[in-house]
SEROMAR-407025 format. One line per field, with one value per residue (C-alpha): residue number from 1; residue in one letter; x, y, z. Coordinates in steps of 0.5 Angstrom, whole numbers. Layout:
% residues N
num <- NUM/...
residuo <- A/...
c1 <- X/...
c2 <- Y/...
c3 <- Z/...
This chain:
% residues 724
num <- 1/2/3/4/5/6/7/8/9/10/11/12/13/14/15/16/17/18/19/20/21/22/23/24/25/26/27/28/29/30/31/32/33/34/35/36/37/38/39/40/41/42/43/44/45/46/47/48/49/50/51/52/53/54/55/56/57/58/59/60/61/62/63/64/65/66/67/68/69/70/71/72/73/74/75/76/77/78/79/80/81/82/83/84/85/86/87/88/89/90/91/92/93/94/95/96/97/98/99/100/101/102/103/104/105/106/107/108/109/110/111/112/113/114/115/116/117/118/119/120/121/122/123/124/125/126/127/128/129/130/131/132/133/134/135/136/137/138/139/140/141/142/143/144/145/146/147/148/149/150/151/152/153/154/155/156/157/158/159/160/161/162/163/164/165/166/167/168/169/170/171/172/173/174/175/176/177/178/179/180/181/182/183/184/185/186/187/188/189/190/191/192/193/194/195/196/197/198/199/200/201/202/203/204/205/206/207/208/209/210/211/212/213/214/215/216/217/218/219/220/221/222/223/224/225/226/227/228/229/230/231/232/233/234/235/236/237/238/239/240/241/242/243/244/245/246/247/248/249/250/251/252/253/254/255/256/257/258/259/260/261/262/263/264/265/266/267/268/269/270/271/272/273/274/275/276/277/278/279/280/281/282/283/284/285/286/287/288/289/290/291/292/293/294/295/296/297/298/299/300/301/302/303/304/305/306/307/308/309/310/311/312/313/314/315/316/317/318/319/320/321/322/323/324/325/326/327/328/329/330/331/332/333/334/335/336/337/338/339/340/341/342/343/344/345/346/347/348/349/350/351/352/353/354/355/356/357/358/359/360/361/362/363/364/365/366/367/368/369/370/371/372/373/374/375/376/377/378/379/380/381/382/383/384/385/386/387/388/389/390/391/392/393/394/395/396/397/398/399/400/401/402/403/404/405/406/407/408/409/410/411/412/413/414/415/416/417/418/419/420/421/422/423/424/425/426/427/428/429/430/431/432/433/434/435/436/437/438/439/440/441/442/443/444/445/446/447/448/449/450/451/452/453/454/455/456/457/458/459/460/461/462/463/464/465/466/467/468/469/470/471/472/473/474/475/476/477/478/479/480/481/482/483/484/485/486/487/488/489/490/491/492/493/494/495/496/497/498/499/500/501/502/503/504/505/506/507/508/509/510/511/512/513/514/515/516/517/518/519/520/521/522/523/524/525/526/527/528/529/530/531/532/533/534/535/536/537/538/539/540/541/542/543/544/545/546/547/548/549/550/551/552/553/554/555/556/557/558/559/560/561/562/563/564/565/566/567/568/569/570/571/572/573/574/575/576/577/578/579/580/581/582/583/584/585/586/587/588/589/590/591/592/593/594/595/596/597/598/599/600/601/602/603/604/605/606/607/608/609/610/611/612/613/614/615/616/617/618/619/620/621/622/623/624/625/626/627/628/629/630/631/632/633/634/635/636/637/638/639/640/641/642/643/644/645/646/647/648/649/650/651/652/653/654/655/656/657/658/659/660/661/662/663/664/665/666/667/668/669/670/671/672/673/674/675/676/677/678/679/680/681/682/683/684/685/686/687/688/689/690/691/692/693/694/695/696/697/698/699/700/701/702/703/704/705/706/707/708/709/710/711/712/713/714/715/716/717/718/719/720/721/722/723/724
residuo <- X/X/X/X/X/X/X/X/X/X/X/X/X/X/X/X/X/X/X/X/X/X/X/X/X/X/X/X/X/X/X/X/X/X/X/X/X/X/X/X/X/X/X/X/X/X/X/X/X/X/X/X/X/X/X/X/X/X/X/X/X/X/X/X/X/X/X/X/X/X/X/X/X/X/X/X/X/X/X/X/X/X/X/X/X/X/X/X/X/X/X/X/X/X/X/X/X/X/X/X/X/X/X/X/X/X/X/X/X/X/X/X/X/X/X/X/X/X/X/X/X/X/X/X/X/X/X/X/X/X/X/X/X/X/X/X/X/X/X/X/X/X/X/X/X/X/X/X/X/X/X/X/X/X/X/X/X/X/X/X/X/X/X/X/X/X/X/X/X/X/X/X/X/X/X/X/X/X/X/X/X/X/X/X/X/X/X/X/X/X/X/X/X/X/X/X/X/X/X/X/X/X/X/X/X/X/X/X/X/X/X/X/X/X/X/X/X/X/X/X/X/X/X/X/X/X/X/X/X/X/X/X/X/X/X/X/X/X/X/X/X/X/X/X/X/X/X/X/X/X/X/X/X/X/X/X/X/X/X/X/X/X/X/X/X/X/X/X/X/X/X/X/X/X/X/X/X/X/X/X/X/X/X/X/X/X/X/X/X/X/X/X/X/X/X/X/X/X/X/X/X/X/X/X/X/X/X/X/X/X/X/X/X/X/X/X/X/X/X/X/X/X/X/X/X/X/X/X/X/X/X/X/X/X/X/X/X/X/X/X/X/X/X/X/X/X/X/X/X/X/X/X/X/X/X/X/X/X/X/X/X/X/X/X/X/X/X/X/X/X/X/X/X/X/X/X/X/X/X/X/X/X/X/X/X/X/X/X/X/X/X/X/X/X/X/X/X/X/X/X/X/X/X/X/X/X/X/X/X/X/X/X/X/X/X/X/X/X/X/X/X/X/X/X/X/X/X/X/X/X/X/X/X/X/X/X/X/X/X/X/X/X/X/X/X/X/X/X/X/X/X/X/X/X/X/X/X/X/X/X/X/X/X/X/X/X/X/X/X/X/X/X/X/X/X/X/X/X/X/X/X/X/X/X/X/X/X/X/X/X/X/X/X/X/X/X/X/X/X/X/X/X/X/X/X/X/X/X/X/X/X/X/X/X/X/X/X/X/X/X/X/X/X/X/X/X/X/X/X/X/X/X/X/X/X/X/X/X/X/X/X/X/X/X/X/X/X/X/X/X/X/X/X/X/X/X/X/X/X/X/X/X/X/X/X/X/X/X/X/X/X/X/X/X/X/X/X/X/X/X/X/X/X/X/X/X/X/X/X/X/X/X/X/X/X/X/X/X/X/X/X/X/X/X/X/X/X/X/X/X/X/X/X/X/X/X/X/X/X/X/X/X/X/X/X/X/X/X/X/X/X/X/X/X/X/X/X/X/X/X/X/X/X/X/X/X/X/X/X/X/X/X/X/X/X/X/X/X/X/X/X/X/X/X/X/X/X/X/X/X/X/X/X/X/X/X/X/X/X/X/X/X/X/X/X/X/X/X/X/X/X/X/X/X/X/X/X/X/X/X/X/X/X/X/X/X/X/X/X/X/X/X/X/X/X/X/X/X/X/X/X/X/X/X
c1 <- 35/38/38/44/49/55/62/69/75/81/88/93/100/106/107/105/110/106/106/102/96/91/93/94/87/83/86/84/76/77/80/74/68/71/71/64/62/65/61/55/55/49/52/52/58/56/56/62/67/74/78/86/91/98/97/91/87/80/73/66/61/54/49/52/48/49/50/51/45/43/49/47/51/51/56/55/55/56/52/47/48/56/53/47/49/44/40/40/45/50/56/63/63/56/59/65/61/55/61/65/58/57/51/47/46/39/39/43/38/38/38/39/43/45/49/43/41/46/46/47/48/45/45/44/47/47/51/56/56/58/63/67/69/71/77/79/77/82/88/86/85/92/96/94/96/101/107/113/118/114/117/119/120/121/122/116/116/110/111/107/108/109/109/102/100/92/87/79/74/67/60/55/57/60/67/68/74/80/87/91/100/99/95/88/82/77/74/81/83/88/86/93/100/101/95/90/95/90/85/80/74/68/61/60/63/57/61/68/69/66/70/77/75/74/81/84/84/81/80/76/81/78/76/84/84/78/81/88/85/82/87/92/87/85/94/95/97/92/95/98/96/99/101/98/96/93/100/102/95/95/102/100/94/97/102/97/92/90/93/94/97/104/105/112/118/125/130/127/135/133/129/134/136/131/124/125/130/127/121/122/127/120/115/119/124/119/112/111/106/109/106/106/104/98/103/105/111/114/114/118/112/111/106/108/103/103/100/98/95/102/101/106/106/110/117/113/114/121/123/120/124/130/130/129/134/141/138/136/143/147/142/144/151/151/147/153/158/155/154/163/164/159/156/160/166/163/164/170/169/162/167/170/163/160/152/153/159/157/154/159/159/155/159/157/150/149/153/149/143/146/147/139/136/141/138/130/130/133/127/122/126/125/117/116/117/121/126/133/137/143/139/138/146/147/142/144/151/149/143/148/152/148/149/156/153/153/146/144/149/144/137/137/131/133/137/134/131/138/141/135/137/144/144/140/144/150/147/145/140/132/131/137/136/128/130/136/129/123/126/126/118/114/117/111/105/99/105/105/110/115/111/118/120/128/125/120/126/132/126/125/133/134/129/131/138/136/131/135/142/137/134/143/144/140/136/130/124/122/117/118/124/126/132/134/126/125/117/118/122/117/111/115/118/110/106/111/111/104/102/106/103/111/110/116/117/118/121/126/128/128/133/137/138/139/145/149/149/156/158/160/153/151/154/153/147/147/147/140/138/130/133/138/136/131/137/140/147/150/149/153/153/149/144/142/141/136/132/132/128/121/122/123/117/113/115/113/107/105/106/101/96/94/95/89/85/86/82/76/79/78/83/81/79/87/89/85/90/96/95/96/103/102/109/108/104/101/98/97/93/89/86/85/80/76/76/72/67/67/65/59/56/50/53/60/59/56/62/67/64/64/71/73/69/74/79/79/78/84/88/86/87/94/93/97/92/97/99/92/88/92/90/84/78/75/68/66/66/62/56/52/48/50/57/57/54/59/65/61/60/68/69/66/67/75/74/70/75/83/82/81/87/92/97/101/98/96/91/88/81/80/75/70/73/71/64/64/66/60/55/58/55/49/53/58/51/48/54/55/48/47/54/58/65/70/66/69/71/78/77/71/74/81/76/72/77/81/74/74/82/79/74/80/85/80/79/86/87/86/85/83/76/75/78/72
c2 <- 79/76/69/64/63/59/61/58/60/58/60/58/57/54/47/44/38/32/29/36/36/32/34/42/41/39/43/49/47/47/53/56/52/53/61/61/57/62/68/64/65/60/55/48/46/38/39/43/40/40/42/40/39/40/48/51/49/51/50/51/51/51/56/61/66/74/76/75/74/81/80/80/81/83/86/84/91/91/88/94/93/96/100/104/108/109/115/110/114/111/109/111/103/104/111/107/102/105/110/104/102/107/110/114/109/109/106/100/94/89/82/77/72/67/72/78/83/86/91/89/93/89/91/89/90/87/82/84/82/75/79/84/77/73/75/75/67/67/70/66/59/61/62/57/50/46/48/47/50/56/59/66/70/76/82/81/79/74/67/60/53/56/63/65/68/68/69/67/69/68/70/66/71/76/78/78/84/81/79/74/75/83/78/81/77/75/70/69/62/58/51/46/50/47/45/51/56/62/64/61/66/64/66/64/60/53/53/52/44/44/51/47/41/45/47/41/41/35/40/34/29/24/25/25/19/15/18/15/9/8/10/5/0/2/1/-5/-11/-17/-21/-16/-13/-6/-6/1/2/7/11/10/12/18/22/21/24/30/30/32/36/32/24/21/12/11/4/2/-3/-5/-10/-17/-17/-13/-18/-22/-16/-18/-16/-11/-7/-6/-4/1/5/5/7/11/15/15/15/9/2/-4/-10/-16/-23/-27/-31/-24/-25/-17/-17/-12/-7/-1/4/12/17/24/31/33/29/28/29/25/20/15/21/21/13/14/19/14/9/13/15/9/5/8/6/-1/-2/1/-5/-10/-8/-7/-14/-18/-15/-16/-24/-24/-25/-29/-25/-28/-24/-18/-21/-17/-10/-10/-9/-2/0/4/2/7/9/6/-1/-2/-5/-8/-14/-13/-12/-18/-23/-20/-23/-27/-31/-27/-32/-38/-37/-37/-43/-47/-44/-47/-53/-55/-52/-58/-52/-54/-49/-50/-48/-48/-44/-40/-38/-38/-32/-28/-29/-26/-21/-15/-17/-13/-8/-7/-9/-5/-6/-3/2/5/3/3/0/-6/-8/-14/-17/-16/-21/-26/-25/-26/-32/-36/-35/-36/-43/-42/-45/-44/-42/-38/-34/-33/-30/-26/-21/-24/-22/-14/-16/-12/-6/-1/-1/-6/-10/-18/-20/-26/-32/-37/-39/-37/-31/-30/-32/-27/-21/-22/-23/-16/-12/-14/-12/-5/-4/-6/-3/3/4/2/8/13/13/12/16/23/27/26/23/16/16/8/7/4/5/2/-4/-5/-6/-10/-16/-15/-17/-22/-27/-25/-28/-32/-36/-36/-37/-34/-31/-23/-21/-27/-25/-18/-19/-24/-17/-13/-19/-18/-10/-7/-6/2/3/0/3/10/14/17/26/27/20/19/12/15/12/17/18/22/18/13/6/0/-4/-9/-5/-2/-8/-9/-2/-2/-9/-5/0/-4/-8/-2/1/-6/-5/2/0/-5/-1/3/-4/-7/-1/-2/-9/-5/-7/-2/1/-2/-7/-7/-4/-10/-15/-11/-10/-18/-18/-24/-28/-28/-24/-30/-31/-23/-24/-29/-26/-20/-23/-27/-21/-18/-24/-24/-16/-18/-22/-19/-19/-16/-9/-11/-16/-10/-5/-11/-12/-5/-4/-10/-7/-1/-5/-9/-3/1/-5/-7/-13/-18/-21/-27/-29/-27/-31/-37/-37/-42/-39/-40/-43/-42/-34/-35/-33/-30/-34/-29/-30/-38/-38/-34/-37/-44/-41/-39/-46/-49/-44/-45/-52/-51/-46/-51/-55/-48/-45/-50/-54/-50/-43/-45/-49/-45/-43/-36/-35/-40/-38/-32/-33/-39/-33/-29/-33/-30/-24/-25/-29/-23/-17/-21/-21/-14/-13/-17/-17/-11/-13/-8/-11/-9/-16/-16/-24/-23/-17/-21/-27/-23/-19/-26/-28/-21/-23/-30/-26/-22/-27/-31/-26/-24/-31/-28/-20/-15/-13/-8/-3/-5
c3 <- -8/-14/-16/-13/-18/-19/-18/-22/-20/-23/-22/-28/-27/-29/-29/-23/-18/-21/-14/-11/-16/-13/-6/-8/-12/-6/-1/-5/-6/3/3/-2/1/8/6/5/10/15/12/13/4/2/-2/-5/-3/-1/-9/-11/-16/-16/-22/-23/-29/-30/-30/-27/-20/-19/-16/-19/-12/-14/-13/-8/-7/-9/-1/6/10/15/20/28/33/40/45/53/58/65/70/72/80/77/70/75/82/87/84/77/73/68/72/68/67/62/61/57/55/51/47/45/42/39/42/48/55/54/47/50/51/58/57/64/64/71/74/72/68/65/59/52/44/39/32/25/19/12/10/6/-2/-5/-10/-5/-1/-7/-7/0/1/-6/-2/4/2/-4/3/6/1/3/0/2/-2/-4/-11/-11/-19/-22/-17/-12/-5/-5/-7/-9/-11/-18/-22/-23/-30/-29/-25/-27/-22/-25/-21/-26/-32/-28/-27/-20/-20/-16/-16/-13/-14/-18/-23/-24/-25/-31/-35/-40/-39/-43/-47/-49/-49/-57/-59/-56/-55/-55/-50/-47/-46/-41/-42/-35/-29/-32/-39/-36/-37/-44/-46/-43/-47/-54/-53/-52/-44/-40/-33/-29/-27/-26/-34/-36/-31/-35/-42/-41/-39/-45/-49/-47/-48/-55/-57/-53/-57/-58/-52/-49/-41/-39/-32/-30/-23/-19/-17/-24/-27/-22/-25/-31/-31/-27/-33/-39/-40/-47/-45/-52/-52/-56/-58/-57/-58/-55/-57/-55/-52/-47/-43/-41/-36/-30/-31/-24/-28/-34/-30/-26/-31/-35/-30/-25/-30/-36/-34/-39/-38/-39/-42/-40/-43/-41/-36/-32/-36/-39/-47/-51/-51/-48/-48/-48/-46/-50/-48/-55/-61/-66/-74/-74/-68/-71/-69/-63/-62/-64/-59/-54/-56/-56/-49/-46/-51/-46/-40/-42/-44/-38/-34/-39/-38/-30/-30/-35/-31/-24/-26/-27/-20/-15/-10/-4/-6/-3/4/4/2/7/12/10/9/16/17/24/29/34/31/25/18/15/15/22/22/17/22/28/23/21/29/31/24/27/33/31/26/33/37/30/31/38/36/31/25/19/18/13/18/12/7/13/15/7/5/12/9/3/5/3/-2/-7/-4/-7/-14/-21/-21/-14/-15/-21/-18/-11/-11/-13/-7/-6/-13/-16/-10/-12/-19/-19/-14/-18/-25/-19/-17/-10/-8/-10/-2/-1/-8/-6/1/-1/-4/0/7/5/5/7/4/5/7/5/2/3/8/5/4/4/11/10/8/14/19/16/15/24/25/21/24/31/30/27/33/38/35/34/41/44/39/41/35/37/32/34/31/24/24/23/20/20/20/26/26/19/22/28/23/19/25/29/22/20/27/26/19/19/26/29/36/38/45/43/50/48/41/44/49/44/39/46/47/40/41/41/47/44/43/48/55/54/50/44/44/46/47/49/51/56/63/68/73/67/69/63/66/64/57/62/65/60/57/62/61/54/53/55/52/45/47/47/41/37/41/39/32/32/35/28/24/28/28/20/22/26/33/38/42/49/46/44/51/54/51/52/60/60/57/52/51/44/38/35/42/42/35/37/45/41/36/43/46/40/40/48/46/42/48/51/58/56/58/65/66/64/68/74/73/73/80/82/79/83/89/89/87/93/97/94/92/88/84/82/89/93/87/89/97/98/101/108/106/113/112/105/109/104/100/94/95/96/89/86/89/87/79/79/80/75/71/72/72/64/62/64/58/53/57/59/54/47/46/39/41/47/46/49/45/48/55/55/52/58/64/61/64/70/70/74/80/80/79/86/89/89/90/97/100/103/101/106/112/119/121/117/116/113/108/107/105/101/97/95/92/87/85/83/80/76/76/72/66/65/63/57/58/62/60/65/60/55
């Protein structure tokens, strides 16, 4: 047999949706190693390397071998009490089985299985040829990409992300004859479309990134990616720092194949447009770098990224500079005419716009918020916690006034930073400007929350008002669809009371939200609401209240579960605090956290299965643990030596752990309550070793089952670790 060899295969097309490169890349090289893997072909695949630029995608796997291994297979007969009549003659059952196998009966072999012996066709044949499935696993790993919008052209019925015009397939030197969308295969591929326009000929699959690179085309992404780095650095002014992050570094190295820095300039006018403005035209609109000062302050310059190394660069800078010079005008000019009238006088017109039917404006909406944030800052107050409840009413008044703006008109993106903006040119106070931007906070994952306190507060009132707003309208997400991003809004009011240690009553805020729901979008479902009550009939605004409230907490509650996975918390670890219901989130955050140093414990698991064993008792039993906890214990039935010890350690321990678990909850320690409550476990192991806990004598039992919700009972002060 020969030697294994390396296959390439690349398919070459139009230019590729810059956002799909990566994605597409890697969803190829699956396909194709999985193909292999499939048919058994023998190959390095935990080394193969996956190849992606803005017109080809393709994957080198090394040392595959030349075929298939020998193919075996085996097909079960009938059992031979059925396949053989008294006589031992073949049965019409082994008749029909040994002709759909292909050969006569007495060929057939025997096996024994649990049931008995029974007949058996077992054949070998060699394995079919690297080169014959090639093709196939190509077609089968194509069809399968995540494309959701296939592109058609000229008059054929097949379809792919984009019209394909060639197709290398390469076996070490050999041609692997094939094609993919009527484009025969070879080993032609084609270098830069203007500085490398003729083709590329392969010697062999190994020599296909260095043939790429003499014609002007970086094939390993993360060489274009290396590339552009450094060609950004080499251009950038002396004190200059190129803002180029990873999702911007990304789209520029699936835009070029040969990724050459432009310095660039504009007019030092432009700077007095907020810098956001500017930014986002430059990044989002052109794929540029801007350049920062060494005080993080945006400087005039900008570095441009071209696809081809210019004999003239300095036109190419020009029509860098060119390009950007109108839309910089248009946000100077929206910003100088936005700043003629103070953001108060859009009140008015946020009135005529509808933020849903049943909801209202957005005036409406911000009045709701702005009476949720009243309420919060008077809850913080009462807690001891400085608020400025006036900043507090004057930036939820103006929270959606830029919305109206020139400048949000035209980049959406910046609502938020626009009214930061306009409101301190207009004088408003520091507090009211930073949280007309920071409330919007965080706007996507892994994004800060507001670090200002008016901030925090607006951004918890105006998730409420959408989340309560949201589930009374019958919009709550499904599947994939969240069109008023509740899920979002769920995160972002959880993470917020969370990091910002606001001790706050979430059913109380919830029920607050539930209260300043129109009473249109309230007494009656939406169409198709999964919020509708179980009795299927449409309950008052009152009542429905009532039924949304649990729903809500437990739509807030599920978000968090992925959150605290991200921070290594299991899910029974989450599960056990979420069963005790705590008030708060904060005091959730910090049970959790006990919970997971209580886990470390040697005895941890033997308590939680102990707990588990008690919980079962009481359920069966239909025991109230809260109430039965409550009831003295008869020391006179304590009559084993076993149970007179655990009644006595339950009592210390609830003794040791009133200080941890009595007073605020933010100076509760759960932690060292649960570490105290596991030094039960020896009493508690005795226990269910000596003593019979459903004894006949009922007094006996009842007295018995009262000591195990004491045992319960004390845990869930913190959590239910029988889930653990």
């Amino acid at each position: 047999m020969s030697e294994p060899k390396s296959l390439l295969i690349e398919i070459g097309c139009e230019e590729l949706p810059i956002h799909a490169v990566d994605t597409l890349a890697r969803a190829f090289a699956e396909g194709v190693c999985g193909g292999l893997a499939r048919r058994g072909v023998a190959a390095g695949l935990e080394r193969a390397r996956v190849f992606a630029a803005p017109r080809r995608l393709a994957v080198w796997v090394p040392e595959v071998a030349a075929a298939q291994p020998e193919q075996r297979s085996e097909s079960f007969g009938p059992y031979v009490n059925s396949a053989l009549d008294a006589q031992g003659q073949p049965t019409r059952a082994l008749l029909g089985f040994a002709h759909k196998a292909g050969v006569e009966w007495t060929q057939l072999e025997r096996a024994r299985d649990a049931r008995g012996e029974r007949f058996v066709r077992r054949s070998a044949s060699p394995g079919r040829r690297t080169v014959e499935l090639v093709p196939e696993i190509v077609r089968e790993a194509a069809a399968a990409l995540p494309i959701p919008k296939p592109m058609r052209w000229g008059d054929h019925d097949f379809a792919f992300v984009r019209p394909v015009h060639w197709l290398v397939l390469l076996l070490g030197d050999e041609v692997v004859a094939g094609d993919l969308f009527g484009v025969p295969s070879g080993r032609q591929s084609r270098g830069h479309r203007f500085m490398h326009p003729a083709p590329v000929h392969l010697a062999d699959a190994d020599s296909y990134v260095d043939a790429l690179r003499a014609a002007r085309v970086l094939a390993d992404p993360a060489e274009r990616r290396q590339r552009i780095r450094a060609e950004v650095a080499r251009v950038a002014p002396a004190d200059g720092v190129p803002r180029l992050d990873d999702a911007l570094l990304d789209e520029l190295a699936n835009l070029n194949e040969w990724p050459v820095a432009i310095a660039c300039a504009f007019e030092h006018a432009y700077l007095a447009v907020p810098h956001e403005a500017l930014v986002t035209t430059m990044r989002a609109n052109q794929k540029f770098v801007p350049v920062f000062d060494a005080g993080g302050r945006l400087t005039e310059h900008f570095i441009g990224i071209a696809n081809l190394e210019s004999r003239d660069p300095a036109q190419v800078r020009h029509g860098y500079e060119r390009v950007i010079r109108p839309r910089f005008a248009d946000a100077k000019y929206f910003f100088d005419a936005d700043l003629k009238s103070p953001l108060a006088d859009y009140q008015p017109a946020l009135r005529e716009v509808t933020y849903q039917k049943a909801l209202g404006s957005v005036w409406d909406k911000t009045e709701r918020v702005a009476a949720l944030a009243a309420g919060i800052a008077q809850r913080l107050k009462v807690q001891q916690v400085a608020v400025d409840a006036a900043a507090i009413k004057r930036a939820a008044e103006l929270s959606r006034c830029d919305l109206l703006t020139r400048m949000v008109g035209e980049f959406p993106e910046l609502q938020g930073v626009a009214g930061r903006h306009y409101a301190a040119a207009q004088g408003e106070p520091a507090a009211v400007a930073t949280a007309l931007d920071s409330f919007y906070a965080p706007r996507q994952s892994g994004d800060a929350i507001a670090a200002d306190r008016v901030g925090q507060v607006l951004a918890i009132a105006d998730r409420l008002d959408t989340l309560a707003g949201g589930f009374a309208a019958g919009l709550k997400p499904t599947g994939n669809k969240d069109p008023f991003a509740l899920r979002r809004a769920a995160q972002g009011l959880a993470r917020t009371l969370i990091e910002a240690g606001l001790e706050l009553d979430l059913d109380g805020l919830l029920q607050d939200a539930l209260a300043r729901v129109p009473e249109a979008a309230c007494a009656t479902p939406a169409k198709g609401a999964k919020a509708a009550p179980p009795t299927g009939v449409a309950l008052d605004a009152a009542a429905r209240r009532v039924a949304l409230l649990p729903m809500l907490r437990d739509f807030v509650l599920e978000r968090l579960r992925g959150y605290y996975a991200e921070r290594g918390f299991t899910a029974q670890q989450f599960a056990a605090v979420a069963a005790v219901r705590p008030a708060s989130l904060v005091d959730f955050d910090r049970r959790l956290h006990a919970v997971r140093t209580f886990a470390e414990q040697p005895a941890a698991l033997h308590l939680a299965a102990a707990n588990k064993r008690v919980a079962n008792i009481l359920r069966k039993e239909g025991i109230d643990v809260a109430v039965t906890a409550q009831r003295g214990l008869d020391p006179a039935l304590l009559r084993e030596p076993a149970e007179q010890a655990l009644a006595q350690a339950l009592e210390a321990a609830r003794s040791d752990n009133a200080p941890r678990l009595e007073g605020a909850a933010g100076l509760r320690d759960y932690a060292g309550a649960l570490v105290r409550l596991a030094q039960l476990q020896a009493p508690v192991d005795a226990f269910f070793d000596a003593v019979m806990v459903m004894a006949e004598d009922r007094a006996l039992r009842a007295n018995r089952v009262a000591l195990l919700a004491r045992i319960k009972a004390r845990f869930d002060a913190v959590a239910d670790i029988s889930v653990l």
